[in-house]
C-alpha positions in Angstrom: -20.0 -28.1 13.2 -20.7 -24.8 14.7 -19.9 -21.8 13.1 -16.6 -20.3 14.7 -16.4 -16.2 13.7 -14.5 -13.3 16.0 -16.7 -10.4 14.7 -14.5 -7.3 14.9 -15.4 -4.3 13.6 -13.6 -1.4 11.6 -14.4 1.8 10.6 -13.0 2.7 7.3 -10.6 5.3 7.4 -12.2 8.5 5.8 -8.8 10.2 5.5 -8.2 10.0 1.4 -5.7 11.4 -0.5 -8.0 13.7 -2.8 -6.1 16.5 -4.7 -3.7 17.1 -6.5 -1.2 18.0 -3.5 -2.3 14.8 -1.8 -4.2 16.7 0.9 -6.3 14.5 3.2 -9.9 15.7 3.5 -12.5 14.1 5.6 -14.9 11.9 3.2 -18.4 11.3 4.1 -19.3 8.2 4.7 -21.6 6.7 1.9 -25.2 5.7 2.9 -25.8 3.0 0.2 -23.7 -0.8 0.1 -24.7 -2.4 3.0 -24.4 -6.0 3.4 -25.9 -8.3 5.4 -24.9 -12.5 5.1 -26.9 -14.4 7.6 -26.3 -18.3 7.9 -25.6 -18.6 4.4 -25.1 -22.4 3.3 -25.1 -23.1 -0.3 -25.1 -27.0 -1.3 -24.6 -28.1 -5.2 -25.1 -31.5 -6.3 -28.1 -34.0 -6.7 -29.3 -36.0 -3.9 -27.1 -38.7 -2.5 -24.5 -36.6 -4.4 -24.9 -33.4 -3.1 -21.9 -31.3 -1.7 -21.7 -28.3 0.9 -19.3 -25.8 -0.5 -20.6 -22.7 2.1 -22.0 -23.2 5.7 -23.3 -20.8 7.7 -21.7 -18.0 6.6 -22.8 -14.2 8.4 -20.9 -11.6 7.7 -21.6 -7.6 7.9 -20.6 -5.3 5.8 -20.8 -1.7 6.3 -21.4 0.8 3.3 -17.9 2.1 1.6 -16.0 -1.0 3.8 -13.2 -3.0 1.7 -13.4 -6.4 2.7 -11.1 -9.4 1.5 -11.8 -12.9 1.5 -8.9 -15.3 1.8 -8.8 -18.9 2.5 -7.3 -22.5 1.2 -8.3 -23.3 -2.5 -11.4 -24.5 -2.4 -13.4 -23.3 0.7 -16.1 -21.4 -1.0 -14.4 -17.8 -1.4 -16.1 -17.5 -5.2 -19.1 -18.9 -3.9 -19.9 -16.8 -1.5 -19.0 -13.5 -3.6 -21.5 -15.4 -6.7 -24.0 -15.1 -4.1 -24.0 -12.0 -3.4 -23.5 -11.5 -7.3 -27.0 -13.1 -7.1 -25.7 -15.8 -9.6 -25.8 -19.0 -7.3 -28.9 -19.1 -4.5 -28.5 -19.4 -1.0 -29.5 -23.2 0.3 -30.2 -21.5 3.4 -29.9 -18.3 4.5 -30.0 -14.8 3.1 -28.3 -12.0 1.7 -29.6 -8.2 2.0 -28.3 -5.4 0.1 -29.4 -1.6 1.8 -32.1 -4.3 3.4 -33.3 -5.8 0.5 -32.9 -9.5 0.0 -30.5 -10.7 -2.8 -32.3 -12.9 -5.5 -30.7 -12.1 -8.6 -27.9 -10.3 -10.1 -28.7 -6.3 -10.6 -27.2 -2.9 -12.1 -26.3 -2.2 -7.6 -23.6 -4.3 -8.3 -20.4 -4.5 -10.5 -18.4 -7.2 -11.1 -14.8 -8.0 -12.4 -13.2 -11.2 -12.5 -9.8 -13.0 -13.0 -10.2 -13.0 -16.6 -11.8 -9.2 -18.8 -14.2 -11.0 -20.9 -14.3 -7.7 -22.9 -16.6 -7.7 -25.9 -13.6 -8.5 -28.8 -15.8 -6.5 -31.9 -16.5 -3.8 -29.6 -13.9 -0.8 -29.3 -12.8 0.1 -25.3 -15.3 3.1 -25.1 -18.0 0.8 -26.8 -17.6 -1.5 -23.9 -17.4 0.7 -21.3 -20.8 2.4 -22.5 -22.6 -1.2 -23.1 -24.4 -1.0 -19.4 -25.4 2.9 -19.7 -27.1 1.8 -23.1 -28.4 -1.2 -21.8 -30.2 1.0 -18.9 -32.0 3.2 -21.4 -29.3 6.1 -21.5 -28.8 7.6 -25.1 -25.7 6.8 -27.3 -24.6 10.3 -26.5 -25.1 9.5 -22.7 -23.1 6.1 -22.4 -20.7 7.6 -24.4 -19.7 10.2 -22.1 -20.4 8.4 -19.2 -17.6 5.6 -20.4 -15.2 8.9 -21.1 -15.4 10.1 -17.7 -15.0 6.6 -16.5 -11.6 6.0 -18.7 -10.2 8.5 -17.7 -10.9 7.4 -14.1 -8.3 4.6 -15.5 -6.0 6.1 -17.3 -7.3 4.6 -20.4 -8.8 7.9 -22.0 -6.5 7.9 -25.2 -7.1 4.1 -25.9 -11.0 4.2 -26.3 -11.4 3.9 -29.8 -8.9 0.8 -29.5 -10.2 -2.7 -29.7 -9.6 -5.1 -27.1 -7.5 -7.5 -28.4 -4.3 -4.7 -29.4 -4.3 -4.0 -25.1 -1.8 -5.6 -22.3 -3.7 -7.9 -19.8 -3.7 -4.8 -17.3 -5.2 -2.7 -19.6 -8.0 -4.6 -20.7 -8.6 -5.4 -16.8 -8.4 -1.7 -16.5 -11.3 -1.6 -18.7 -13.3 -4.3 -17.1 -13.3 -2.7 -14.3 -14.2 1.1 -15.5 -17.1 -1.2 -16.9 -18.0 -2.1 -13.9 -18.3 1.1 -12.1 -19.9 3.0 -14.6 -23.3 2.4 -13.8 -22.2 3.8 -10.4 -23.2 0.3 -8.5 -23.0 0.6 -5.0 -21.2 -2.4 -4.4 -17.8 -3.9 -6.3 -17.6 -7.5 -6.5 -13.8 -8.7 -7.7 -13.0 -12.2 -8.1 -8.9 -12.6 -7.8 -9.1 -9.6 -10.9 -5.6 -9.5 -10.7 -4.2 -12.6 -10.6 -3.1 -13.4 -14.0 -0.8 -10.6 -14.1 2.5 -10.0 -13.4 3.9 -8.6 -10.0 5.0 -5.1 -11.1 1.4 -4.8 -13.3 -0.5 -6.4 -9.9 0.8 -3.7 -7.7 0.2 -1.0 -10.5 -3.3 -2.1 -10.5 -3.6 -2.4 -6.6 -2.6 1.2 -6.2 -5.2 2.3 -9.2 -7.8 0.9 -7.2 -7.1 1.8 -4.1 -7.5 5.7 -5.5 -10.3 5.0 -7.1 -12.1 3.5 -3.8 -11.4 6.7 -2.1 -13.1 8.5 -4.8 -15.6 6.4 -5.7 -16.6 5.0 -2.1 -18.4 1.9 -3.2 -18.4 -1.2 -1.1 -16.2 -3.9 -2.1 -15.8 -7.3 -1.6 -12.9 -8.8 -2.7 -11.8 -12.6 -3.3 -7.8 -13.3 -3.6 -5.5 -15.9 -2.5 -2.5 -13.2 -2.1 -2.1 -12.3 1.8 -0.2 -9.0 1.1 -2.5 -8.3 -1.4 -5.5 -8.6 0.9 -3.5 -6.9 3.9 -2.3 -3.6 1.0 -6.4 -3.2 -0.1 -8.5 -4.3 2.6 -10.3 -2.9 5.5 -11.1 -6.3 7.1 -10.1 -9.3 6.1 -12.3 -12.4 6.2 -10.4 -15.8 6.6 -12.4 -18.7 6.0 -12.0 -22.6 6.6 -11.1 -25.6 4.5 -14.1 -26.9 2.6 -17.4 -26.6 3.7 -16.5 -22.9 3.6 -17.2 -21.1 7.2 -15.5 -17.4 8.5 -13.0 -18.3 11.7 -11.4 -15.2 11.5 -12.5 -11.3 10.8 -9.0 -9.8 11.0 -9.5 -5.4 11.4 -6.6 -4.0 8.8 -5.8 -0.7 11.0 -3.0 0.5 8.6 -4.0 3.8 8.0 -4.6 5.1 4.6 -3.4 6.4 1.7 -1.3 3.0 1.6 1.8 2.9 -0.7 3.8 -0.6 -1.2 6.4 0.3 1.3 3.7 -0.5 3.8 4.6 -4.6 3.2 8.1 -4.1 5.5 6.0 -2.7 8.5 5.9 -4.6 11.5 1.7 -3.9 11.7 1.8 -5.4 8.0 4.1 -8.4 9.1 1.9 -9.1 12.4 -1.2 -9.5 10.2 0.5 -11.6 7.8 2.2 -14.1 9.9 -1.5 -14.7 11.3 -3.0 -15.3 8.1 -0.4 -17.3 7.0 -0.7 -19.6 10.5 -4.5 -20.3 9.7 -4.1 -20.8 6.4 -1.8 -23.4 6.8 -3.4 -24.8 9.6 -6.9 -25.0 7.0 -4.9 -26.5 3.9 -3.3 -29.4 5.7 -6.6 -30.5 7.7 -7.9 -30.2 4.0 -5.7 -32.4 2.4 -5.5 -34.7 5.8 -9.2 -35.4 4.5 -8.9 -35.6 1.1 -6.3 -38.7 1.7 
């Protein structure tokens, strides 16, 4: 089946609130985290056996771009983002970072998923400054590199805590300071927030949203929440019932800083009620097959 895509283009917003007084300043736009998917199929399974989760996926992403992935449970959303993780390889196809094709995971990209998998015996700074350490910095080095990056979360006071005495949105807090402090150029997040509850989801939402306009990574970012995708992204990416395949690249032109109050807007609404439509429309030819 032929690949169905409306490739629309957005370009991010580079008014950020960056002081103190909230004073919009124009923000350059960064020249590393570009992404380029082309006809990206991924098949798992033996022979006889074997089972196309992705196919033909392209997709574009310009570098500092927030793009969300949405789609009916099981179309390939993780699949694709483990790809460009560089933990599952492409069946067919490739994936470029900055031009460079994609074979294995690498310090240009940080990753956070559903669930912190923190080190337990390690304290919060300890954790943080694990990746520094790992790529040859000194103790003294990693240490204040996960400092800076703590207090990037809030989580500055907590660092000689251990893991286990944090809320769920703290220790995803520090998952994902550990994922930027290496500086990656690209943010991979995998539904980070959907184990918690509403009030701590939109807490973090708003957290990461700042720290996007500061940091100015790339991110891709996999959830099954429309007004969560709508509150973050710059584009959002709808794909099909399983094999996985974009049908829709949906602009998000609310302008930014966003605050929650956005979710009543009729621009908000519009985007939402589409979603919602194709979504629907995926999950019940899905389960029309599955009977």
């Amino acid at each position: 089946m032929a690949l169905m895509s409306r490739h629309v283009r957005l370009t991010p917003n580079v008014m950020q609130r960056r002081s103190a007084a909230d004073t919009a300043i124009d923000v350059p736009v960064p020249s590393r985290g570009s992404i380029a998917i082309k006809e990206l199929s991924i098949v798992f399974g033996p022979a006889r056996k074997e089972f196309l989760a992705v196919d033909r996926v392209s997709l574009e992403i310009k570098p500092g771009e927030f793009v969300c992935i949405i789609g009916p449970s099981g179309c390939g959303k993780s699949t694709v983002l483990n790809a460009v993780a560089g933990f599952e390889r492409p069946t067919e196809g490739t994936i470029t970072l900055d031009g460079r094709v994609i074979t294995k995971p690498g310090a240009d990209r940080g990753i956070v998923f559903q669930q912190p998998s923190l080190f337990p015996w390690k304290s919060v700074r300890a954790n943080v400054a694990h990746g520094p350490r790992m790529a040859g910095r000194s103790d003294r080095e990693a240490n204040s590199l996960a400092g800076q990056f703590l207090e990037m979360v809030g989580l500055a006071r907590f660092a000689d805590s251990y893991p286990k005495t944090l809320s769920g949105g703290m220790q995803q807090r520090v998952a994902i300071a550990r994922a930027l402090v290496n500086r990656p150029s690209v943010l991979l997040m995998d539904e980070p927030f959907g184990a918690l509850d509403a009030q701590t989801r939109l807490m973090m939402q708003e957290m990461l949203l700042r720290i996007c306009a500061d940091i100015r990574a790339t991110v891709i970012f996999v959830t099954h929440d429309i007004d969560e995708a709508i509150f973050l992204g710059d584009r959002i990416m709808v794909m099909s019932a399983s094999p996985g395949r974009v049908i829709l690249d949906i602009p998000v032109t609310i302008g930014r800083p966003r605050s929650a109050d956005i979710s009543l807007d009729q621009p908000f609404l519009s985007i939402k009620k589409k979603c919602l439509e194709i979504i629907r429309r995926e999950s019940l030819l899905a389960f029309e097959r599955q009977s």
